[in-house]
DRENMI-422238 format. One line per field, with one value per atom (N, C-alpha, C): atom name; x, y, z. Coordinates in steps of 0.02 Angstrom, whole numbers, plus 32768, in hexadecimal, padded with zeros to 4 digits. Layout:
atome = c(CA_...) .
X = c(X_...) .
Y = c(Y_...) .
Z = c(Z_...) .
END
This chain:
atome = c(N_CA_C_N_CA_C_N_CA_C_N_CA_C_N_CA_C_N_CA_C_N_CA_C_N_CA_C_N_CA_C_N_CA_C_N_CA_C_N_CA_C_N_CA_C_N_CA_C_N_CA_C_N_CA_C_N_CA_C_N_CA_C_N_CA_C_N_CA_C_N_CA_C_N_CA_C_N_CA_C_N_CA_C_N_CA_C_N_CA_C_N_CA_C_N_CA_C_N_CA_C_N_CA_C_N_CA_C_N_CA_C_N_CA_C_N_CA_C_N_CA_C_N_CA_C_N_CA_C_N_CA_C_N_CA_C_N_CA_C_N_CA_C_N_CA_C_N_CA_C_N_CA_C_N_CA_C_N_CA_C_N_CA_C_N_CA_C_N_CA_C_N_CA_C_N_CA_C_N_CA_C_N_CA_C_N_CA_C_N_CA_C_N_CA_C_N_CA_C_N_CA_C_N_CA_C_N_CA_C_N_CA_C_N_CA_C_N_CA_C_N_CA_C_N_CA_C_N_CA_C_N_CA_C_N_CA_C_N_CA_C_N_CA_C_N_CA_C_N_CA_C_N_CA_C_N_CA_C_N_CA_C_N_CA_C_N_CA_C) .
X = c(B353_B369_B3B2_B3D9_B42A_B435_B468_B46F_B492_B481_B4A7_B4EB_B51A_B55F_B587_B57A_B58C_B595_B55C_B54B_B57B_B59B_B5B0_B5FB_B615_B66A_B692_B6C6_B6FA_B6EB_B6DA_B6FD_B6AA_B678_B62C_B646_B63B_B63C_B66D_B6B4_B6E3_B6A3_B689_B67C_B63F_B609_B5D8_B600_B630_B656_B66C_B674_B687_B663_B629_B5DF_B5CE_B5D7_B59A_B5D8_B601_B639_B62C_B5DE_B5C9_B5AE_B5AC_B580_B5CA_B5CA_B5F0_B602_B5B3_B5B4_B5CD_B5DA_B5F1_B63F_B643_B69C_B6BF_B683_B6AF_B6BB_B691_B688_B6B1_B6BE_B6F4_B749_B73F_B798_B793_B74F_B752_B768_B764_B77E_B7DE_B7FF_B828_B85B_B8A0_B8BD_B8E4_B8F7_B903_B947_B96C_B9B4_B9D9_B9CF_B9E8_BA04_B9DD_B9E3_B9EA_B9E2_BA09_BA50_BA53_BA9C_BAB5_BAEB_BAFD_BB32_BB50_BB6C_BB9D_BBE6_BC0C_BC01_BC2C_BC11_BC37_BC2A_BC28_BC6F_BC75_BC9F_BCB9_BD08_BD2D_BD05_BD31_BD01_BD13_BD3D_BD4F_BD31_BCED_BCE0_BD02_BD3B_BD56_BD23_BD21_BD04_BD3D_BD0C_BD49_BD3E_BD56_BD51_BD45_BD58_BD3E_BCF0_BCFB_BC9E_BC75_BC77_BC4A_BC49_BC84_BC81_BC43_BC52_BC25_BBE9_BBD0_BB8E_BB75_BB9B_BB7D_BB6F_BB95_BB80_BB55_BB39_BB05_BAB1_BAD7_BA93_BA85_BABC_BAAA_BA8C_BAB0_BA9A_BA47_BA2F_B9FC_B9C2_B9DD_B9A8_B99A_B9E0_B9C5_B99E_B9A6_B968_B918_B91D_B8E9_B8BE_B8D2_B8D9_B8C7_B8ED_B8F1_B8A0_B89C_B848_B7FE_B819_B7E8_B7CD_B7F6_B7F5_B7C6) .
Y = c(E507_E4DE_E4C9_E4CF_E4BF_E475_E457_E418_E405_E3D4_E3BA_E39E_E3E5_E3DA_E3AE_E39C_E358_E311_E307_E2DA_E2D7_E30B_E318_E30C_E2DC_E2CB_E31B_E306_E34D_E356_E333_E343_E360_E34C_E378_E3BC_E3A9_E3FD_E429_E40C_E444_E45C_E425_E451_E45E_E473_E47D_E4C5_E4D2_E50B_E531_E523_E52E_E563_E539_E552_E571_E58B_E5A0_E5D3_E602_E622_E652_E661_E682_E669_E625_E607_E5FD_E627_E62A_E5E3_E5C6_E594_E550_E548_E52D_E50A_E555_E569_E55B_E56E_E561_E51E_E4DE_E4A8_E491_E498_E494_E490_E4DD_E4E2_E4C3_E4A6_E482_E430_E438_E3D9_E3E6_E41F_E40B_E3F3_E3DD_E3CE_E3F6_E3E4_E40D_E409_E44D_E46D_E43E_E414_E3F8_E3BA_E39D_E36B_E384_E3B2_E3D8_E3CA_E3D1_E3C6_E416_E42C_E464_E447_E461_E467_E489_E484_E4C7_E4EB_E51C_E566_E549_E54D_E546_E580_E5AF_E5D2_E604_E61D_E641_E691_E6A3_E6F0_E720_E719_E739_E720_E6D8_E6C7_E692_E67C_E64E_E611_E5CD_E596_E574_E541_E515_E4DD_E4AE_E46E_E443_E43A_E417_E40C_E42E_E44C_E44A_E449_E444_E3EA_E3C4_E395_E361_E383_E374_E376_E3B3_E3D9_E3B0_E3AF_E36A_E329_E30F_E2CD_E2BF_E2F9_E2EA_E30F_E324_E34B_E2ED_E2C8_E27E_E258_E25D_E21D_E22A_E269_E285_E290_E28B_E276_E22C_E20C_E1AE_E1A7_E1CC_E1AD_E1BC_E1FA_E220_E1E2_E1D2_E188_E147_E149_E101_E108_E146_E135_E138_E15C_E155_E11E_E0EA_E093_E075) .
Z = c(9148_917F_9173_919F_91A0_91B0_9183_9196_91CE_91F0_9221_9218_9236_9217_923E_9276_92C1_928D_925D_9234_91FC_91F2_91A3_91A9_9171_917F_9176_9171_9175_9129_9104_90C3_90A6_90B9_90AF_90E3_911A_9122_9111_90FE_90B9_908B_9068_902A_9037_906B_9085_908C_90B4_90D9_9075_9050_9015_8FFC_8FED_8FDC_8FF3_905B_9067_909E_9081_90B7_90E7_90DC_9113_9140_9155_918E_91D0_91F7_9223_9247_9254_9277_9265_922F_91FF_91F7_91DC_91E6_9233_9266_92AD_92BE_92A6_92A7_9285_924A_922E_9244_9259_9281_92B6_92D7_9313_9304_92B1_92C1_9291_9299_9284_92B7_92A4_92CB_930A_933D_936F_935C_9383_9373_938B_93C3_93F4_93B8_9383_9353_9310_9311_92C1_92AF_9279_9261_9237_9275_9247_9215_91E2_91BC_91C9_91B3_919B_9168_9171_913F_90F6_90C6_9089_9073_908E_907F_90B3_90A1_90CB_90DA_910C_9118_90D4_90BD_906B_9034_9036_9013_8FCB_8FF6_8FC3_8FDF_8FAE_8FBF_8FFC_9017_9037_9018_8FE9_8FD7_8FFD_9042_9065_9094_9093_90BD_9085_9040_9006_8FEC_8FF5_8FF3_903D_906C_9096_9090_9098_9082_903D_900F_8FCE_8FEC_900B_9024_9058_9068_90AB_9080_9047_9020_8FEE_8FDE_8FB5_8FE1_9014_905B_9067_906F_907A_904F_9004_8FB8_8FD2_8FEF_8FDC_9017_9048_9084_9073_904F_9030_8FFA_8FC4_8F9C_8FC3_8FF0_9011_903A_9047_9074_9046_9004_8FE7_8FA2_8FBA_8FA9_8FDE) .
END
């Protein structure tokens, strides 16, 4: 019997979806609670089309990867 995944927070059915990568229904439920494009945050590219870094776009990308550990932290207090 499959658990009732409606019931299950995001962070059970990740590792429900972990465990179990062949349950389609699962996984679709899943990408059904991520966030929509419309509220995504793209990023800039990390590097030039020649592959040099850009220092600046990596300084960014770090501080939204710290900001994003402490909210992570902050909810699980």
């Amino acid at each position: 019997m499959k658990p009732n995944f409606a019931q299950m927070s995001t962070k059970e059915l990740r590792q429900y979806v972990l465990a179990h990568r062949e349950d389609i229904e699962a996984l679709e439920i899943l990408f059904s609670r991520r966030t929509p494009d419309s509220e995504a945050i793209i990023y800039p590219s990390m590097f030039t089309e020649d592959g040099q870094l850009i220092e600046e776009n990596m300084r960014i990308i770090e501080e939204a990867i710290a900001k994003r550990i402490q909210q992570e932290k902050n909810n699980q207090d």
